[in-house]
C-alpha positions in Angstrom: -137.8 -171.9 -48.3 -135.4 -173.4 -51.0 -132.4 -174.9 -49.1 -129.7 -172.6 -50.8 -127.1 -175.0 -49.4 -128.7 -178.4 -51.3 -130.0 -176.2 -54.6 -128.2 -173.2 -54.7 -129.3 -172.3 -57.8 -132.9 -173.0 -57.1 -133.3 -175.4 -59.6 -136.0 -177.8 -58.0 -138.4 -174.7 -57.7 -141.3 -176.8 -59.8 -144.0 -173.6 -59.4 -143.6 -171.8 -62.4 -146.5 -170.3 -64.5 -146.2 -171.6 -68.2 -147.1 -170.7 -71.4 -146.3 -171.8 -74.8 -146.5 -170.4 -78.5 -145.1 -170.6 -81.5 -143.5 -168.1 -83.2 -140.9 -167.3 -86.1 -141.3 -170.9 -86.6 -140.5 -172.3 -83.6 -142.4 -173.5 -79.9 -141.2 -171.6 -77.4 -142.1 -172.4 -73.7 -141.9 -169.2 -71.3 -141.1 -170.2 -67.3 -141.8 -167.6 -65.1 -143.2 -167.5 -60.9 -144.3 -163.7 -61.7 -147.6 -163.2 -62.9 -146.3 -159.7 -64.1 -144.2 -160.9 -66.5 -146.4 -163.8 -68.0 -148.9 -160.7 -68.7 -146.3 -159.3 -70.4 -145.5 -162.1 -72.7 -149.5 -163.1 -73.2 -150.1 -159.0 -73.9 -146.5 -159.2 -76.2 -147.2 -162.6 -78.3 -150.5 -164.3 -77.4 -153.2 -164.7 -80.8 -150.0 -164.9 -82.9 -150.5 -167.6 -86.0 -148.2 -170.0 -85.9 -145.6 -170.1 -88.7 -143.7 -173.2 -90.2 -140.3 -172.8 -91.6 -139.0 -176.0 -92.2 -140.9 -180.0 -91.4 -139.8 -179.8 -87.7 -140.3 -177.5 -85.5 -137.5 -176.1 -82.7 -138.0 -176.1 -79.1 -137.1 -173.9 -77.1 -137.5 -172.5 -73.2 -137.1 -169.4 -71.8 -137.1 -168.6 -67.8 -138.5 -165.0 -66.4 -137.3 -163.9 -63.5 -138.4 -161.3 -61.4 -135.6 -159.5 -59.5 -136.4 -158.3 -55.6 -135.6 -154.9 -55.8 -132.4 -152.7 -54.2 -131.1 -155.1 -51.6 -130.2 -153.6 -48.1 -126.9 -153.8 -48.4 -124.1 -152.0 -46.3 -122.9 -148.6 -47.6 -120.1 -148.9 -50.1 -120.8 -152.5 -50.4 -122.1 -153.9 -54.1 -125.5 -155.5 -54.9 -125.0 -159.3 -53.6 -124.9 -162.0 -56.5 -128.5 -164.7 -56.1 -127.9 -167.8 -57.8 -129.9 -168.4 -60.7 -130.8 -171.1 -63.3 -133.0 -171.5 -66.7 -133.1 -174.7 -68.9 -129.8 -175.5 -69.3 -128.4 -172.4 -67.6 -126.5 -171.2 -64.6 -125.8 -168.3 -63.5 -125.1 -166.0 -60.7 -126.4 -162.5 -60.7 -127.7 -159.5 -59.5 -131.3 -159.3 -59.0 -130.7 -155.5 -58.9 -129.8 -155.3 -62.5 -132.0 -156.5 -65.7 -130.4 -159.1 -68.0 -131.0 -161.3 -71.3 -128.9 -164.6 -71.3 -129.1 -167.0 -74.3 -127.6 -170.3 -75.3 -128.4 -171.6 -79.1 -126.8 -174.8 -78.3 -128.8 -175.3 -75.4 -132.4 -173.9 -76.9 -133.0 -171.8 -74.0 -132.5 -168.0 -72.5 -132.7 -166.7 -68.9 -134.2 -163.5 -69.0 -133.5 -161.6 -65.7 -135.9 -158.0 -65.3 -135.3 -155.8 -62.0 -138.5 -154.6 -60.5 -138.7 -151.0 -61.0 -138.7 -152.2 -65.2 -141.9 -153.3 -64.7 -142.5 -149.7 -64.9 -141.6 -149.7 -68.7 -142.9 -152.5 -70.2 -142.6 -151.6 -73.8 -138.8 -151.8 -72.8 -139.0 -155.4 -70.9 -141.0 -157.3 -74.2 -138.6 -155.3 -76.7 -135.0 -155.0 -74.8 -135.0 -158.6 -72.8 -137.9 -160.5 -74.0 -138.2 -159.8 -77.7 -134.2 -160.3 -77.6 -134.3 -163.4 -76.3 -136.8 -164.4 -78.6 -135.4 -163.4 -81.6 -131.9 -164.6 -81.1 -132.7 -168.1 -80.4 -134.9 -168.4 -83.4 -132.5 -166.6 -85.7 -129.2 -168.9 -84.5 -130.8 -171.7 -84.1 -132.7 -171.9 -87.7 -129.6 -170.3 -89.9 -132.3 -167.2 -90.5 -131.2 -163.6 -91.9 -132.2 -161.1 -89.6 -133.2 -158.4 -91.1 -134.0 -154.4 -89.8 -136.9 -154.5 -92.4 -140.8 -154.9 -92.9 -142.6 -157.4 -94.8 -146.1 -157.0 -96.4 -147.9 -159.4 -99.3 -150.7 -161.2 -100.3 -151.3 -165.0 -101.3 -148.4 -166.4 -99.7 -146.1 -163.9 -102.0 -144.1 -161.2 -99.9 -142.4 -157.6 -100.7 -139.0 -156.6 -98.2 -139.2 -153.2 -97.6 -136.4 -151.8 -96.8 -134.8 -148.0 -96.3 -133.6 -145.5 -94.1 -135.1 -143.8 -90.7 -137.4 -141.6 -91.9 -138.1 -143.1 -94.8 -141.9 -143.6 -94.4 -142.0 -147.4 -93.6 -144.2 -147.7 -91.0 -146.5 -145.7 -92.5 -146.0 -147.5 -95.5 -147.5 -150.5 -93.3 -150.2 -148.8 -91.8 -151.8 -147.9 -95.3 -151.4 -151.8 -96.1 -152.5 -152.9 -93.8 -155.6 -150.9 -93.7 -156.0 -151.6 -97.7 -155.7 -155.5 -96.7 -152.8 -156.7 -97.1 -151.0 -159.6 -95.3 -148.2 -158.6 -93.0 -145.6 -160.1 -91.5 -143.8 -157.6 -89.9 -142.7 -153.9 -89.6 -139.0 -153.7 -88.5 -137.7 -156.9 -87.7 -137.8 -159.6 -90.3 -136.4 -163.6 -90.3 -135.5 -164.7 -93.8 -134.5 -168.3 -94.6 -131.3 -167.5 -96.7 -132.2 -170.8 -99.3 -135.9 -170.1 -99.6 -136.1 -166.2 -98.9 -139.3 -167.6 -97.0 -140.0 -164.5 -94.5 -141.4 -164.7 -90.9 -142.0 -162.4 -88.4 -143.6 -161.3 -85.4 -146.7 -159.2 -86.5 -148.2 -158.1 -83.3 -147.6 -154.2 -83.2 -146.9 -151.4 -85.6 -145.7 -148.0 -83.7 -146.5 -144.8 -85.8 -146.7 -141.6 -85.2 -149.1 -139.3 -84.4 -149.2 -137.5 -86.8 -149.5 -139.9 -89.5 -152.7 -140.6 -89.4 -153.4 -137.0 -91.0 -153.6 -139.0 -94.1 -156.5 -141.4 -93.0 -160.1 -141.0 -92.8 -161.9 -139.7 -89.7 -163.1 -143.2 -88.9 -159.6 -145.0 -89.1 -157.5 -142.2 -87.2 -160.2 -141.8 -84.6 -159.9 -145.8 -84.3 -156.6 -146.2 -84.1 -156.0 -143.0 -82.0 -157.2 -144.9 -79.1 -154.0 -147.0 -79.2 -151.6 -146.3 -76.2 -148.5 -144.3 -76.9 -145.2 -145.9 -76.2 -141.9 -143.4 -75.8 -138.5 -144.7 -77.2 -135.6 -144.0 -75.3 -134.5 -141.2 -78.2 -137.4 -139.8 -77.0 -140.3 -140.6 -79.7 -143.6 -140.9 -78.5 -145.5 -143.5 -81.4 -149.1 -145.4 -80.9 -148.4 -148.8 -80.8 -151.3 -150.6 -82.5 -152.2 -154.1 -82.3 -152.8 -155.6 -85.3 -154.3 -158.5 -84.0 -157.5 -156.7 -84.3 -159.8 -157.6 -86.8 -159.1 -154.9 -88.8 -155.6 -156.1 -90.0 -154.7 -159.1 -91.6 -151.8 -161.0 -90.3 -150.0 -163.5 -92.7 -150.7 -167.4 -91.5 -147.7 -168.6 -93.1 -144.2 -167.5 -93.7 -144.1 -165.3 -97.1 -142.0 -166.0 -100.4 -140.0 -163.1 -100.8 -140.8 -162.1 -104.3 -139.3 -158.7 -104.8 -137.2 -155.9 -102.7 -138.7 -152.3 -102.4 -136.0 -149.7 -101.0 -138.2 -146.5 -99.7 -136.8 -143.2 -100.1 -138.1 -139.8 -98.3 -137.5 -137.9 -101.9 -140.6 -136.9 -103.4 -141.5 -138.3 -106.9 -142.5 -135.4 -108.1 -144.1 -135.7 -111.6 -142.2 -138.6 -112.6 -142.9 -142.6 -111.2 -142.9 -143.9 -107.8 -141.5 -147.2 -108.8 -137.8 -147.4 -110.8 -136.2 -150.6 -111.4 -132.9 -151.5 -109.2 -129.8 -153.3 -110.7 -128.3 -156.5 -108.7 -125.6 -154.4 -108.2 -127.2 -151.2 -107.0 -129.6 -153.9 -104.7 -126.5 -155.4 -103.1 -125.2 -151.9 -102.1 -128.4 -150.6 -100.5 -128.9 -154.0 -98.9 -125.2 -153.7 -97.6 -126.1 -150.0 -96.6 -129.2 -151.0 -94.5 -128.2 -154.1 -93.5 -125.3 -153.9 -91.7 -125.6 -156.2 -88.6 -127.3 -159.2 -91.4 -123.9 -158.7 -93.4 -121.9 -159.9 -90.7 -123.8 -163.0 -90.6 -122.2 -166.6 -91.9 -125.4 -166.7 -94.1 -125.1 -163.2 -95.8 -123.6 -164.6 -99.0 -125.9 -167.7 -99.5 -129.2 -164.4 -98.9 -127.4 -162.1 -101.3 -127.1 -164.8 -103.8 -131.0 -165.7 -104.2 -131.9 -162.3 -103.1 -130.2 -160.9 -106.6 -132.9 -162.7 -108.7 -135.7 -161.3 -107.4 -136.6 -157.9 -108.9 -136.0 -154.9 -107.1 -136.8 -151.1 -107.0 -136.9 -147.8 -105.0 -139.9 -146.1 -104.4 -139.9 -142.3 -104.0 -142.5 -140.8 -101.8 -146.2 -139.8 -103.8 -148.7 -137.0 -102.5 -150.1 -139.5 -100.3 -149.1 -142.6 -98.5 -151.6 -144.8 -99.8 -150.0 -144.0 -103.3 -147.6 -146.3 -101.9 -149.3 -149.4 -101.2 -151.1 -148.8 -104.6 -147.6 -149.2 -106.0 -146.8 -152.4 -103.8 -150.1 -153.6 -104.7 -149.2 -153.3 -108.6 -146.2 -155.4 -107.5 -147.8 -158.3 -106.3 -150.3 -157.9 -109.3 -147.4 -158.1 -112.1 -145.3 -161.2 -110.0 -149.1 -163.0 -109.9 -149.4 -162.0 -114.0 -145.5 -163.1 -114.8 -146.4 -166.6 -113.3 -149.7 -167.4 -115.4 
């Protein structure tokens, strides 16, 4: 038993489980005495290439912490605070309640999951872990976080951007079953200077129904995914694409054009129109609205206007779509001869 009166926040406990990997660019070590949640984190980032955004590489550590459960406690009285620590943190908290604590300056997060989460793990890795994961490597490295997907092809990169509803994820799926590299499908890390793109590639969530559109032998493969349900209520598959089947970029992407999906039907006229800087900027600011609030937004608007960019109505199929994006990376690859 720990000596609450000599370490009261427990920070000579040397037994953790540990695991590290590198992602968006950085090494991140994950701390943990639960086996529970180090499944979590091998099932959420393990097989992952590792991405290099700059010549040296951040560190970073993030503790797990498994709370007790409901402590029996007198009636009326609150849940009573347990003294905690990560690298570099302190805290004192309930081991009732689930929690993400993060310190940029100090590389390192405390991530704090009640029991009866363990029940929902899609929200443990995407509330407390994913957060913690995404915020240290975003602060730390200046990066433009971005509610957007990324898919290319020799080391080039397309931002797809657009509404709910606007077919991105399905957008992904038919690229990534044509081939293509991807990066990510809704959260995206953009180096503001170099518009180099990372991300964490390991699921794509669709829906059910979209794989109307595929072949028998891709929708009866990819049915066998498990279905995760959103707390709006959504029920998706969430497929790994760290199957053989998909293609996940090894390096960070060069952003080389912006493609803004729209839900409105082409009809008979194109699927790709060209975008103004002007126009760009306003659906960027439209989409974008927690990236605009970041110090960096100005320094990514600036490069982001010279790269070409259009909006790309919906065709009679989806993989219309990633034809178009393939043309794309085709014409950028042409330009440059």
């Amino acid at each position: 038993m720990t000596d609450i009166a000599a370490d009261p926040f427990q920070e000579r406990e040397a037994k953790f489980l540990r695991l590290t990997l590198h992602l968006l660019g950085c090494r991140f070590e994950f701390q943990t005495t639960s086996r529970e949640l180090m499944r979590l984190v091998r099932w959420a980032y393990a097989g992952l290439p590792a991405h290099r955004m700059s010549a040296r590489t951040p560190r970073y550590a993030i503790r797990l912490v498994l709370g007790d459960g409901a402590p029996a406690r007198r009636p009326g009285e609150p849940a009573p605070l347990t003294m905690l620590s990560g690298p570099g943190l302190l805290c004192g908290a309930s081991r009732s309640a689930s929690a993400a604590i993060i310190s940029a300056q100090q590389h390192a997060g405390l991530v704090i999951v009640e029991r009866d989460m363990l029940r929902f793990p899609y929200h443990v890795r995407y509330e407390l872990i994913e957060f913690a994961v995404f915020t240290l490597a975003a602060r730390v490295q200046g990066l433009m976080p971005l509610h957007a997907a990324c898919v290319g092809g020799g080391h080039r990169g397309l931002l797809l951007i657009g509404p709910s509803g606007a077919g991105k994820s399905t957008a992904v799926l038919h690229c990534a079953l044509a081939g293509f590299d991807l990066v990510s499908e809704d959260s995206l890390f953009v180096a503001p200077q170099t518009l180099l793109a990372t991300g964490v590639a390991n699921f794509l969530h669709v829906r059910r129904e979209s794989l109307r559109f595929l072949s028998a032998a891709d929708a009866a493969f990819l049915r066998r995914s498990p279905i995760i349900r959103r707390r709006s209520g959504v029920e998706k598959l969430e497929i790994d694409l760290r199957q053989r089947r998909f293609r996940i970029a090894g390096a960070p992407l060069k952003i080389i054009g912006v493609v803004d999906l729209t839900p409105r039907p082409a009809g008979a006229g194109p699927l790709l129109t060209r975008l103004g800087p002007r126009e760009l900027l306003r659906r960027l600011q439209a989409s974008q609205p927690y990236a605009a609030s970041q110090p960096a937004w100005r320094t990514f608007v600036r490069r982001i206007r010279s790269v070409p960019a259009f909006e790309l109505r919906r065709g009679r199929h989806p993989r219309e779509t990633a034809e178009a994006l393939r043309s794309l990376l085709r014409e950028d690859r042409s330009s440059r001869r």
